[in-house]
C-alpha positions as CSV (number, residue, x, y, z in Angstrom):
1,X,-3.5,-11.7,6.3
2,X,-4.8,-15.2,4.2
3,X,-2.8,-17.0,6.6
4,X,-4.6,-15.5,9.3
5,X,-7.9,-15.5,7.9
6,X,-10.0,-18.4,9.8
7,X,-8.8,-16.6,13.2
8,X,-9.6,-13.1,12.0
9,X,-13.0,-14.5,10.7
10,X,-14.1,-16.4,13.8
11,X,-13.1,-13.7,16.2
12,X,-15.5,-11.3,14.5
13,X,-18.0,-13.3,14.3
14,X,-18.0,-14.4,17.6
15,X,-17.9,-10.4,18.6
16,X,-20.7,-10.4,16.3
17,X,-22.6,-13.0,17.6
18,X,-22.2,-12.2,21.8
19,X,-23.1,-8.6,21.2
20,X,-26.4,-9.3,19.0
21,X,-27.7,-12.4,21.4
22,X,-26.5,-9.9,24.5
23,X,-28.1,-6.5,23.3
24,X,-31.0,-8.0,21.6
25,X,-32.0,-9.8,24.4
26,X,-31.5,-6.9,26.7
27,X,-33.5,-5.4,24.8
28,X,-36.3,-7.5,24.2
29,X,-36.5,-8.1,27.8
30,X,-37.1,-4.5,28.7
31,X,-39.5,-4.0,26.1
32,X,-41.6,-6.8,27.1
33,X,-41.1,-5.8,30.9
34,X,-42.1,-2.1,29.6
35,X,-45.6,-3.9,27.6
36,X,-46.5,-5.6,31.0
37,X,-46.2,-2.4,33.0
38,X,-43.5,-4.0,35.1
39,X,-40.8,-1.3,34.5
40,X,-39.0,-2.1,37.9
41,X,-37.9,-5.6,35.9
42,X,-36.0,-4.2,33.8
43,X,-32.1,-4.9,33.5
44,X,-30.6,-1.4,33.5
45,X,-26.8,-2.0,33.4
46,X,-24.8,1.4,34.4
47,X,-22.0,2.0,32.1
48,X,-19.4,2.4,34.8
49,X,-16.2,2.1,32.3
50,X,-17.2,4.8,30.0
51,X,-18.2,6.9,33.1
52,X,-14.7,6.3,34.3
53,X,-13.2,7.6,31.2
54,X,-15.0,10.1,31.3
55,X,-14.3,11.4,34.7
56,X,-10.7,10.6,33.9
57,X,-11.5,13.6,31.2
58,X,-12.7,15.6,34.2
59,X,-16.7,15.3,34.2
60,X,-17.2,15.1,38.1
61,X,-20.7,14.0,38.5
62,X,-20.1,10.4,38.4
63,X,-18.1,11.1,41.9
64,X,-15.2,9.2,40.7
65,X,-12.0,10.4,42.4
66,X,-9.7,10.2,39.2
67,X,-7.0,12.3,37.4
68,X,-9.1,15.6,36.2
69,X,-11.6,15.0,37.9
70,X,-9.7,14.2,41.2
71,X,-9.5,18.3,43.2
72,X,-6.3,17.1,44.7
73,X,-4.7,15.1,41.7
74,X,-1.3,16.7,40.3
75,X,-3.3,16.4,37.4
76,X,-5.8,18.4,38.4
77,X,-3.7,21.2,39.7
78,X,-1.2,21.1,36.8
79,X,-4.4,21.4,34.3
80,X,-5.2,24.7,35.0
81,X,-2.4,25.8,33.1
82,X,-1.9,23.1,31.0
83,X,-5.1,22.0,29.3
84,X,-7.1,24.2,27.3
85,X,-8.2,26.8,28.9
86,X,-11.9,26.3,30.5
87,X,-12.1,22.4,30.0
88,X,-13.2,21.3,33.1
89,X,-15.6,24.1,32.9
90,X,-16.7,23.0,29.4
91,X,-17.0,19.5,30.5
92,X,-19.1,20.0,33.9
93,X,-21.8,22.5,31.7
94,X,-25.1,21.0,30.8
95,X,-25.3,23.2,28.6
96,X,-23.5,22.0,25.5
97,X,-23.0,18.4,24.0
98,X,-19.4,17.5,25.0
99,X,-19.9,14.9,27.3
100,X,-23.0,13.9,28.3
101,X,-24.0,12.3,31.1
102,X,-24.5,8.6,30.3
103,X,-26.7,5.8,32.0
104,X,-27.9,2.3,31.0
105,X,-30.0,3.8,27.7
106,X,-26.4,4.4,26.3
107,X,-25.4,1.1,27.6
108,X,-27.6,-0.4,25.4
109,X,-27.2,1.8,22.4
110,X,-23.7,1.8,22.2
111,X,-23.4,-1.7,22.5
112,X,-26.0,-2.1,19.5
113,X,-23.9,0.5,17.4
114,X,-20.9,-1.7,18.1
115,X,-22.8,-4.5,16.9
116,X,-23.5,-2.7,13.5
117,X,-20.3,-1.7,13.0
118,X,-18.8,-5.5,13.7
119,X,-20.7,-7.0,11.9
120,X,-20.6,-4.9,8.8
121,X,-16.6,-5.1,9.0
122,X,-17.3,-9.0,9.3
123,X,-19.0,-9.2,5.9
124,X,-16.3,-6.9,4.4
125,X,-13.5,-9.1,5.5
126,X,-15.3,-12.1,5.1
127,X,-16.0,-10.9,1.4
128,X,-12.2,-10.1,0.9
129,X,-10.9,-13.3,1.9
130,X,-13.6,-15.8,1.1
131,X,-15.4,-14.7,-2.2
132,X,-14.8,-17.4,-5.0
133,X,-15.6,-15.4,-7.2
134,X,-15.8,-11.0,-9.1
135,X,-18.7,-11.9,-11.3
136,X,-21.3,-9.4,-10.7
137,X,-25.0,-10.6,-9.8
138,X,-26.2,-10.5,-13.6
139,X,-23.4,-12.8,-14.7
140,X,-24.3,-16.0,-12.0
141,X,-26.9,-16.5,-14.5
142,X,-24.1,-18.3,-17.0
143,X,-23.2,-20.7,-14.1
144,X,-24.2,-24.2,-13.5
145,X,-27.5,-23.3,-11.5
146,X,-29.7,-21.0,-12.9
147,X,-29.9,-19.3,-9.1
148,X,-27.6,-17.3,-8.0
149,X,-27.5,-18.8,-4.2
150,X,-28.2,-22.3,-4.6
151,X,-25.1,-23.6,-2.4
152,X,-24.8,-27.0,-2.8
153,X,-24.5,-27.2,-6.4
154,X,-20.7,-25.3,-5.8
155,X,-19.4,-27.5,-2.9
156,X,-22.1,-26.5,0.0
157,X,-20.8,-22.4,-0.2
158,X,-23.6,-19.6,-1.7
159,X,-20.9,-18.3,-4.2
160,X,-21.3,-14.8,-3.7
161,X,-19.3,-12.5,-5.1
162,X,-17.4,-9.4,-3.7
163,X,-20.1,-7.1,-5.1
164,X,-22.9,-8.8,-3.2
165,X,-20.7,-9.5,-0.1
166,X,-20.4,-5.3,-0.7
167,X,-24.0,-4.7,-0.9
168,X,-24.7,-6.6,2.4
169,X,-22.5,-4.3,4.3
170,X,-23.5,-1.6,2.7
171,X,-26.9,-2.4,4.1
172,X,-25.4,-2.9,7.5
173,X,-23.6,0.4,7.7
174,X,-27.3,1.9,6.7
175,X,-28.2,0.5,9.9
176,X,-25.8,1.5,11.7
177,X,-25.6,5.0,10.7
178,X,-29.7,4.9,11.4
179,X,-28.9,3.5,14.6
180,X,-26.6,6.1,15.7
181,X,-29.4,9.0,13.9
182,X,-32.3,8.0,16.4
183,X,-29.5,7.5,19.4
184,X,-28.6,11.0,18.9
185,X,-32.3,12.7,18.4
186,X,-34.2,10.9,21.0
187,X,-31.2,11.6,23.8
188,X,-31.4,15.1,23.0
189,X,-35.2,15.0,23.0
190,X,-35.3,13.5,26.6
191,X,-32.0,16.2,27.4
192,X,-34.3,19.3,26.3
193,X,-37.6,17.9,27.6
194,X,-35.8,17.6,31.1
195,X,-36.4,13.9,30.9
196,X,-33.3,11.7,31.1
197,X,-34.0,8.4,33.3
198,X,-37.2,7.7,30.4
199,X,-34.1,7.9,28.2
200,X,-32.0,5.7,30.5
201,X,-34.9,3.0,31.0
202,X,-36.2,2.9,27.2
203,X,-33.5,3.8,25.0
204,X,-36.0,6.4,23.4
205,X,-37.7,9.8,24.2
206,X,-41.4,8.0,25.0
């Protein structure tokens, strides 16, 4: 893997990078469309490959024509003794949480989610394979700076250690997991107030 470190690196972080400029400006766009009460401006992108997976699973109001959710698929036909039993019932329900129906809000939020958890495995990886040093924050004080991040004084890097590198995605993953919290309270808040395209335009319940 230390061979392969610089590519492994650079390909995270520029996942990391193209999802946070691409989200967050999605999202500060809206918002600011939202603020000037210009809510048609807004760019609402459907998320047409999960929706295919989806229907693929056999959720039929997307009106693709594919494997469970095609009528006349050999798939389709051979399910009703093959799959567990009631699926496609289970599926097509509004009633339960198995697979919601998803628009542009979940476009969004998914996208951010994968942008927490990329960039928190970047500063894990990027800790493993690029730390100079274990010392633990207390211990920078015996170094040659009396600041733990002064960078230049140690050939232009901040020094940190593993522990620190730790914290940092420790704080990410908070985020992430926070992210995913919200996502999951204010979709069902729109789902039980009847009120899904606010959910789909804003990413929240209001």
């Amino acid at each position: 893997m230390l061979d392969h470190k610089e590519a492994i690196i650079s390909h995270l972080s520029w996942a990391s990078l193209f999802l946070g400029f691409h989200i967050l400006g999605l999202y500060v766009h809206n918002d600011v469309m939202l603020a000037f009460g210009t809510s048609e401006k807004q760019i609402l992108i459907q998320p047409i490959f999960a929706q295919w997976i989806q229907s693929a699973y056999g959720k039929t109001s997307y009106g693709f024509d594919v494997l469970l959710s095609s009528t006349n698929g050999p798939a389709f036909n051979a399910g009703r003794s093959i799959w567990l039993p009631g699926w496609l019932n289970v599926v097509n329900e509004n009633g339960n949480s198995l697979f919601l129906t998803i628009g542009p809000g979940d476009f969004l939020v998914h996208h951010a989610i994968t942008l927490g958890l990329h960039t928190t495995t970047l500063i894990l990886v990027k800790g493993a394979l690029d730390t100079r040093s274990f010392e633990l924050l207390p211990d920078k004080k015996d170094f040659s700076y009396s600041f733990p991040y002064d960078g230049p004084g140690r050939g232009g890097t901040c020094d940190m250690s593993a522990w620190d590198v730790f914290c940092l995605a420790i704080f990410w993953m908070l985020n992430t997991i926070g992210w995913v919290t919200f996502y999951w309270h204010w979709k069902h808040i729109t789902l039980w107030q009847g009120n899904v395209s606010q959910f789909n335009e804003s990413s929240t319940y209001s």
